[in-house]
C-alpha positions, -999 to 999 in steps of 0.1 A, spaced: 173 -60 130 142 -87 142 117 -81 111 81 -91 105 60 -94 73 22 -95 80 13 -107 47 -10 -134 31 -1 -170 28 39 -179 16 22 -204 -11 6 -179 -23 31 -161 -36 37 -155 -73 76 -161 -68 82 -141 -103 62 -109 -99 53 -106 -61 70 -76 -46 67 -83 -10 90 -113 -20 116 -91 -28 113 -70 0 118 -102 24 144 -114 4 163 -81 6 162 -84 45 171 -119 48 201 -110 24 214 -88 44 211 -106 77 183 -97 93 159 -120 110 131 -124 90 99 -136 104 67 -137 82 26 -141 98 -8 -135 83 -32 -114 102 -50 -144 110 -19 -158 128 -22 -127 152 -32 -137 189 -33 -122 226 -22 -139 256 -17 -119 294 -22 -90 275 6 -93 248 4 -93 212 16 -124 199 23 -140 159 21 -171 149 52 -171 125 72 -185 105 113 -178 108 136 -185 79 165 -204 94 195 -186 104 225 -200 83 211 -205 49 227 -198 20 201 -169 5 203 -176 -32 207 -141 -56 180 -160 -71 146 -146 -59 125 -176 -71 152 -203 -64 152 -184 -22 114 -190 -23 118 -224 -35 144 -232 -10 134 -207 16 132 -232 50 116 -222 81 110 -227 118 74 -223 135 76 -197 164 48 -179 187 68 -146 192 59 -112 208 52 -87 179 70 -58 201 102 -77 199 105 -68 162 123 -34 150 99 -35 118 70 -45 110 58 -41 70 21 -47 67 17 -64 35 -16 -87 35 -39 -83 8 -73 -59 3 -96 -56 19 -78 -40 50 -85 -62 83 -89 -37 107 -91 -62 137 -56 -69 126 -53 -29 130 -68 -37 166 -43 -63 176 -11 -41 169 -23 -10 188 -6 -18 216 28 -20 202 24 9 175 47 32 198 74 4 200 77 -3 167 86 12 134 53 -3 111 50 1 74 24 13 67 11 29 101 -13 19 110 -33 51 118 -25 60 79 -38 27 71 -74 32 88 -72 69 69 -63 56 35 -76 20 29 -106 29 8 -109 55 -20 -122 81 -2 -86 91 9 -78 109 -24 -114 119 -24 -114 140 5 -74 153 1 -71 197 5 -51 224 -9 -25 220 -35 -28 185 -37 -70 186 -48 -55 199 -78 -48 166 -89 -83 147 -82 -105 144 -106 -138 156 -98 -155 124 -73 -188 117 -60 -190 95 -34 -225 84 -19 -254 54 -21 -281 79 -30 -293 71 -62 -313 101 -71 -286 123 -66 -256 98 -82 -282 98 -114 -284 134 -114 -239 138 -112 -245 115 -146 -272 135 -161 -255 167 -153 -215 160 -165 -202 181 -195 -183 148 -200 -197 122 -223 -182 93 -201 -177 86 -162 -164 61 -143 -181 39 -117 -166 17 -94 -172 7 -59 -155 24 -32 -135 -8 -12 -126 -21 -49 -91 -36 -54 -73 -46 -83 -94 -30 -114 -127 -50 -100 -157 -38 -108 -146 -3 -127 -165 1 -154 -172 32 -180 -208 45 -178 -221 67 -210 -246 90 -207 -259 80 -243 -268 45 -222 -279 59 -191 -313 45 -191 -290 9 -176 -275 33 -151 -303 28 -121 -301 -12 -127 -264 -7 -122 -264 9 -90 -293 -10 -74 -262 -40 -84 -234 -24 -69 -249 -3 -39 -275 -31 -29 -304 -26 1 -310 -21 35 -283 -28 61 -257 -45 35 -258 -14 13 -226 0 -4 -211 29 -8 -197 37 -46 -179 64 -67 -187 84 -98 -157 103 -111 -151 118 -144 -138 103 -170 -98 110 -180 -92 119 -213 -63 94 -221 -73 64 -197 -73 43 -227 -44 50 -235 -33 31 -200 -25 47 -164 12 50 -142 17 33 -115 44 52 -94 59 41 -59 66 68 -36 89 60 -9 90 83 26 70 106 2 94 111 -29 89 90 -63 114 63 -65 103 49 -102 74 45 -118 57 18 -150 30 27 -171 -5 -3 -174 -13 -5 -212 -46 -24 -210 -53 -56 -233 -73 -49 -262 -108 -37 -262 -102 -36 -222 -101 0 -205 -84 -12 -173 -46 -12 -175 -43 -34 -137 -23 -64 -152 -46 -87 -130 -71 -75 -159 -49 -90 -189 -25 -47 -187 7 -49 -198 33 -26 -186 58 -6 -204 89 13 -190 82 53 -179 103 81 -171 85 103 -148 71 140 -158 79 173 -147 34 175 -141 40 139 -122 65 152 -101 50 185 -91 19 158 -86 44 137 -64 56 172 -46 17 180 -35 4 147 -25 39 135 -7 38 156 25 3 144 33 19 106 30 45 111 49 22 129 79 -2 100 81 23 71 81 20 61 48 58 59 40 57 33 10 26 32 -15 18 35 -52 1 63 -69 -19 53 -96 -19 83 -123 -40 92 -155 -32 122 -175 -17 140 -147 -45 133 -123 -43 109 -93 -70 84 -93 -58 61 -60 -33 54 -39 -23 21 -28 -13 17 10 -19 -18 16 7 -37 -2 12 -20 -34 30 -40 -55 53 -27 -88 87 -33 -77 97 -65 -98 82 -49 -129 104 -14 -126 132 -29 -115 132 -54 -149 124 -24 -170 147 2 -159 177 -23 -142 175 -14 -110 167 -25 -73 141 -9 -51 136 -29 -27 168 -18 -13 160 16 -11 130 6 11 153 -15 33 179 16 34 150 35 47 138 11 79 170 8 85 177 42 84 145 49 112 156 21 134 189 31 137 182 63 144 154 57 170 180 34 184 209 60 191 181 87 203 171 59 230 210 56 238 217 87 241 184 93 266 196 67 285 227 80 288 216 113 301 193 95 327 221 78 341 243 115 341 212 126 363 208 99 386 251 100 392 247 137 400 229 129 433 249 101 442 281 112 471 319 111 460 
């Protein structure tokens, strides 16, 4: 398979922790053509959508050692048409570019992207678990969403709970989440005149009640063509409430629950409907707080803890789409050419 990684800059890769690494390093192990772009290094020219990519070198020995194949990882520089790949895995960083979105609209039917990127303009800001129906509301804790100060004072005034969270609504990474408590309200306006700001440039952020146990640290479970495939659980650093280990968290093995998985059960159908094939639940005392679309990361620190490998279950899986779209093609073609020899003479 021709495979490309839309992701953010190959030096910036933390070789030890960085999940995408392992995901490209699964594919190139097993002989695919691995190509790797930012969406920066997207272009257009006589109307085809074009990357500016890099190509690890056919031929190399791929070392079992991740960090040693990023070290020794060797390249060629190519301008190649994005609809020549099989897969392509979306993998850059938050914020979501959605001109990047823009460029690859013209090969979304040709191509097998992860995430798609429909799902990704659904699901790239907070509101996604916000707005979710049925069974799966269930699981959200109770979220206000909105720049109106007036009526974000009165959610705080009016909470049975002594505590809510606020946090902006494009945040990333544990950035700007902070507990509000009513008993210190009167800093709550100056807060939001901070985080929603004025007139054009104004931002939208969420109030959402506080979770008993969030203390205590959150789990962080990957869901994979929308079943759990393992999960850790963040333990944040003393006198820190945020368990992202960008904020100082440490992570600790976890065995999923019976209330996670009937959690898993409701929210995966909705994935898998809008495209969003692999992504990371983030989970507080059987609540689901967000879910990461746009490269959520985990899949060093699981495999370490429990032994395992899950970047080749993700691998299995693209494999497992391509090779299916490919014999559906084959056998179309094949009954074309049954219909065009029936109206030729013998």
């Amino acid at each position: 398979m021709h495979i490309c990684f839309i992701m953010y800059p190959w030096e910036k890769v933390t070789p030890d922790t960085d999940t995408t690494l392992r995901l490209v390093h699964e594919c190139a192990a097993r002989g695919h053509t691995v190509a790797i772009t930012t969406t920066s290094g997207l272009t257009i020219r006589d109307s085809i959508v074009y990357g500016f990519c890099q190509v690890i070198k056919k031929g190399q020995k791929i070392s079992d050692n991740i960090p040693r194949f990023y070290r020794q990882a060797e390249f060629q520089k190519r301008r190649l048409p994005m609809a020549g790949f099989d897969v392509i895995f979306m993998r850059a960083n938050p914020p979501l570019d959605n001109l990047a979105l823009n460029f690859l609209d013209s090969i979304k039917n040709d191509t097998l992207i992860v995430n798609d990127i429909e799902g990704l303009r659904m699901a790239n800001n907070k509101l996604y678990t916000a707005s979710m129906e049925g069974v799966a509301s269930e699981y959200i804790p109770a979220t206000h969403v909105s720049k109106n100060r007036d009526y974000l004072q009165r959610v705080l005034e009016e909470s049975s709970s002594e505590k809510m969270i606020l946090k902006p609504l494009n945040g990333f990474g544990g950035h700007g989440v902070i507990v509000i408590e009513k008993s210190a309200r009167q800093n709550f306006r100056s807060l939001l005149d901070f985080y929603i700001g004025t007139g054009d440039q104004s931002n939208y952020v969420i109030l959402q009640d506080y979770i008993e146990g969030a203390e205590e640290g959150d789990k962080r479970i990957l869901m994979l063509n929308g079943e759990p495939i393992g999960a850790m659980k963040r333990v944040p650093a003393k006198d820190e409430f945020r368990s992202n280990v960008h904020a100082g968290g440490t992570v600790v093995r976890h065995s999923i629950t019976k209330e996670e998985r009937r959690l898993c059960v409701a929210i995966g159908p909705k994935l898998v409907r809008d495209g969003l094939y692999f992504t990371g639940l983030d989970v507080i005392g059987n609540k689901l707080v967000e879910v990461n679309v746009l490269s959520p990361g985990g899949i060093m620190r699981i495999n370490k803890l429990n032994r395992v490998r899950l970047q080749r279950h993700v691998v299995d899986f693209v494999e497992n789409i391509v090779t299916s779209k490919d014999f559906v093609l084959q056998r179309k073609n094949a009954f074309r050419r049954a219909v065009e020899d029936a109206n030729i003479e013998h």
